[in-house]
C-alpha positions, 0 to 999 in steps of 0.5 A: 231630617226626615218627618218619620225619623224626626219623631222617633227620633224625638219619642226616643229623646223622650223616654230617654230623658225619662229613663235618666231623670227617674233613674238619677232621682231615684239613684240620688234618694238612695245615695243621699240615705246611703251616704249619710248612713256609711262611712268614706270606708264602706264606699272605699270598699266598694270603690275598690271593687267597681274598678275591676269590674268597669274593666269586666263589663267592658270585655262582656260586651266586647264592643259588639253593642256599638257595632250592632247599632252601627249596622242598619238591620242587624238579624235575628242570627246577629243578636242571638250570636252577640248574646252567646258570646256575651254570657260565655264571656260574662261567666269566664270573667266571673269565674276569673274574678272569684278566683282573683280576689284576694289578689285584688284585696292585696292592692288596696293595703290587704284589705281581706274584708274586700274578698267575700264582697267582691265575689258577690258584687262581680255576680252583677257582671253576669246579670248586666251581661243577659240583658245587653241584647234586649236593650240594644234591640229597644235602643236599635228600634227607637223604644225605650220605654220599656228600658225607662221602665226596668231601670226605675223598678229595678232602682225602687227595689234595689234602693229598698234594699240598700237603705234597709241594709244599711240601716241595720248595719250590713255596712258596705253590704248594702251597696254590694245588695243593691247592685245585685237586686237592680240588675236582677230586676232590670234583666228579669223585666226586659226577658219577661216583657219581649217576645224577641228569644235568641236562636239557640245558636252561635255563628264564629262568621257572624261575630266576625262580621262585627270584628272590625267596629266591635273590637276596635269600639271595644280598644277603645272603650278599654282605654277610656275605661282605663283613663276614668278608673286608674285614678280610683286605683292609685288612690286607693292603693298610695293614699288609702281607702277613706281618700278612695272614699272622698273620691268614689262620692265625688265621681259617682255624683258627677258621673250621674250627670256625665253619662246621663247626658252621654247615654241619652246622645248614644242611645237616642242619635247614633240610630238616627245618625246611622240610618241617614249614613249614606245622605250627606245633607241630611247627615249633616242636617242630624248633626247640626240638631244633635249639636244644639241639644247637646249643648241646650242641655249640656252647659246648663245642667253640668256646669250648672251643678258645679256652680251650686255644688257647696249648697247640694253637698250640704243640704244633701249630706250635712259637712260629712262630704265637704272634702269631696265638693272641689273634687266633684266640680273638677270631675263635672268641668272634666265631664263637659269635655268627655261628652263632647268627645262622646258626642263628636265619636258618635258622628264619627261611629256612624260613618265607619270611622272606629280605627279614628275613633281608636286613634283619638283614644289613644291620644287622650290616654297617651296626654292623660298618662302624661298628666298622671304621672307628672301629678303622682308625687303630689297625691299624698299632698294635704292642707290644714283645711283640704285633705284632698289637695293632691287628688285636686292636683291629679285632677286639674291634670285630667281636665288640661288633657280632656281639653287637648282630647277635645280640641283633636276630635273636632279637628278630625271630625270636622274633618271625615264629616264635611261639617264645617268648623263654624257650624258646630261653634255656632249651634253650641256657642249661644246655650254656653254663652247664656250659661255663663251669663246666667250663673253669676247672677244665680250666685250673686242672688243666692249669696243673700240666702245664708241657709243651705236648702233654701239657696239651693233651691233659690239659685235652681229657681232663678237660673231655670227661669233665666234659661228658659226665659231667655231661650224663649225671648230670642225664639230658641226653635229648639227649645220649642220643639221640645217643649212641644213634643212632650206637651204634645206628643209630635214635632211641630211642623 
C-alpha cells in the first residue's frame, strides 16, 4: 500500500473508530436508562416496526451507495441523481407505510397501539434518506469526521430526549422520538457543514450506469435484510410481543457490536480497496492488512462480549433481561461469521464481483430458510428456568447456516482474488488463537469476584491487558502501527 493511501486509509480508521466507540457509548447509556425504564412490551412495539422498516431503508437506497463507492470518481451529475432517487424513493414508501400500517398491526396480534407509532417512526426513513449522499461523499473521500461528529450530537440530543420520554411515561414513545430526533440532527448537520449541493437535476442515463452493481448490491442486501429480520417477525407474530421484546434487546446489543465492526471495514477499506482494483500486488497487499485488523479487532471484542455477557446484563439492567443473555451470545457467535462474510464481499464489491456477491446471498438465505423452517415448530418451547428456549433453538439454527455461508465466501473469494487460502488463515489465526487463549483465564479469575460490576470490570481488565500484552511481546507490527498513529498521527515507516 502505497504511503498517501496508507495514511488516509488510517486517518479514516481512525475517525471511524471514533465515530462508533462515541456512538455505542453514547447508544449504550441511552438504552441501559431506556431499558430498565420500558417494559419486554414497549421494545416489542417498536421491534415490530423497525422490521418493516429495515426493509424500506433498504429500497431508499437501492444499493446505489455501494455502487457509487464502487466507482473511482463518481460526478457531481452522479450523487445529485442518486440523492433525487433516494428522496423520491423515501417519500413513496413513506407514503405507502403510513397507509399500511393497520395492516402491519394485524401481524402482530392486532395491536392497534402499533398504528399512530409506526406512522411517526417511518418518518425516520425520510430523514435517513437526505443524508445518504453527503456521507457516502465523506466515506468516498476518506473523511469521516464530520459523519463521527453528527452521529454523537444527533445521539446526545436524541438519547436526552428518549430518557426524558421515558421517564415521564410516554412508554414506547420515547424510543419512536429518539429516532426522529437522531436522524433529524444527523442530516441537519451534514447539509449545514458541507459546501457540496446537488444540481437540481436527475440523469435516467446516470441511474442506469450504476444498475449493474446497485441493483444486484441491493438483491442482495434485500436478502440479508430478510435473513436477519424474519426472526423478529415470526416471534412477534407466533410467540408474542414480550418474547419479541427478549429478542429486539438481545439483537440491538449485539448488533451494536456486529455492525460497528462491519461499518468500520466498509466505509474505511472498500476505498482503499477500490483505488488499487486494477494492481493486483498491491490489492492483495490491502487485503492481506485488512485481514489482520479485522481479526486483531474482531475476535477479541464479539467473542469477548459473549463471554462477559452474564456480569454486563446484570450490572447494566438488574435480572430483568436475564432471558435475553443465551439469545444475545448466540447472536454475537453468529455475528463473527456475518462480518467475515461482510469483509470477504468487500474484496469481492471492489473487483466487480456483485452477481457473486448476489449469489452467495442466496446460498446463505436458501441454508437459512432451511434452518428456520426445521426450527419453527419449536418457537413456542420453554423450560421452568428459560422462557426462551425455543428462540435458542431458532438460533443455533442460524449460526450452523452462518457457518456454511462463511465457508462458501471464502472458497469463492479465494478464488476471484488470487490470494491464496493460507494467507487468510495466517493473518486471522494468530488474534483468534490468543482470544481463546485468553478468555479461559478472564473467566477463571472473574469467578473469584462474586459482585457483578466488579467481575465485569475485572474480567475486562485482565483480558485487555493480556491482549495487548501479548500482541506486544511477539511484536504484533499491526498492533504498533495503530498505537502509532493515533498517539502520533501518521503511519511509521
Amino acid at each position: 500500500m502505497s504511503r498517501s493511501l496508507k495514511n488516509r486509509t488510517a486517518h479514516s480508521l481512525k475517525w471511524n473508530i471514533v465515530d462508533r466507540v462515541a456512538s455505542q457509548c453514547l447508544y449504550a447509556v441511552t438504552g441501559i436508562v431506556l431499558a430498565r425504564v420500558l417494559s419486554e412490551e414497549d421494545f416489542g412495539l417498536v421491534g415490530a416496526m423497525l422490521i418493516f422498516q429495515a426493509f424500506a431503508s433498504l429500497m431508499v437506497d437501492s444499493g446505489f451507495s455501494y455502487a457509487l463507492l464502487q466507482r473511482k470518481k463518481p460526478s457531481r451529475l452522479d450523487y445529485s441523481t442518486v440523492l433525487w432517487f433516494n428522496m423520491g424513493m423515501a417519500v413513496l414508501l413513506y407514503a405507502v407505510l403510513f397507509v399500511a400500517a393497520p395492516l402491519i398491526a394485524k401481524c402482530f396480534q392486532n395491536d392497534a397501539r402499533i398504528i399512530p407509532l409506526s406512522r411517526v417512526q417511518f418518518l425516520v426513513i425520510i430523514l435517513n434518506a437526505s443524508a445518504i449522499v453527503h456521507t457516502n461523499r465523506l466515506m468516498k473521500g476518506m473523511q469521516m469526521r464530520m459523519v463521527a461528529v453528527s452521529n454523537t450530537i444527533g445521539l446526545v440530543l436524541g438519547g436526552v430526549t428518549g430518557i426524558v420520554l421515558a421517564l415521564t411515561g410516554f412508554g414506547a414513545w420515547a424510543i419512536v422520538w429518539q429516532a426522529i430526533v437522531l436522524a433529524a440532527c444527523k442530516t441537519m448537520i451534514l447539509w449545514t457543514s458541507s459546501s457540496w449541493r446537488p444540481l437540481a437535476r436527475f440523469s435516467l442515463p446516470v441511474l442506469r450506469s450504476y444498475f449493474g452493481i446497485g441493483l444486484k448490491m441491493m438483491f442482495t442486501s434485500f436478502l440479508n435484510t430478510l435473513f436477519l429480520n424474519i426472526y423478529g417477525f415470526f416471534i412477534g407474530n407466533r410467540v408474542g410481543l414480550v418474547a419479541l421484546g427478549y429478542y429486539t434487546q438481545s439483537d440491538k446489543w449485539s448488533k451494536m457490536g456486529i455492525t460497528s465492526v462491519s461499518q468500520v471495514l466498509t466505509s474505511t477499506f472498500l476505498p482503499a480497496l477500490s483505488a488499487v482494483q486494477d494492481v493486483p500486488e498491491r490489492f492483495a497487499a490491502v487485503v492481506s492488512k485488512t485481514n489482520r485488523f479485522t481479526a486483531y479487532i474482531l475476535f477479541p471484542f464479539l467473542l469477548g462480549l459473549a463471554a462477559v455477557a452474564s456480569p454486563m446484563f446484570h450490572t447494566l439492567f438488574g435480572t430483568k433481561w436475564d432471558p435475553s443473555i443465551i439469545l444475545f451470545q448466540l447472536l454475537l457467535f453468529r455475528g463473527v461469521f456475518t462480518v467475515l462474510v461482510s469483509l470477504y464481499n468487500n474484496y469481492l464489491l471492489a473487483l466487480g464481483h456483485s452477481g457473486t456477491i448476489l449469489k452467495l446471498e442466496v446460498l446463505r438465505d436458501t441454508v437459512a430458510l432451511i434452518a428456520l423452517v426445521v426450527s419453527l415448530p419449536f418457537i413456542n418451547l420453554t423450560q421452568p428456568d428459560n422462557p426462551v428456549w425455543g428462540l435458542e433453538i431458532l438460533l443455533y439454527g442460524q449460526l450452523a447456516a452462518s457457518v456454511i455461508t462463511w465457508v462458501a465466501t471464502l472458497w469463492e473469494t479465494v478464488r476471484l482474488t488470487k490470494v491464496p487460502l493460507m494467507s487468510f488463515m495466517r493473518d486471522m489465526s494468530p488474534y483468534l488463537a490468543q482470544t481463546l487463549l485468553i478468555i479461559p483465564v478472564m473467566l477463571a479469575v472473574g469467578a473469584l469476584v462474586p459482585q457483578s460490576a466488579l467481575k465485569l470490570v475485572v474480567e475486562l481488565v485482565v483480558a485487555l491487558g493480556l491482549y495487548i500484552g501479548g500482541n506486544r511481546f511477539f511484536g504484533s507490527t499491526l498492533q504498533r502501527e495503530v498505537f502509532a498513529y493515533f498517539r502520533y498521527g501518521k503511519v511509521p515507516q
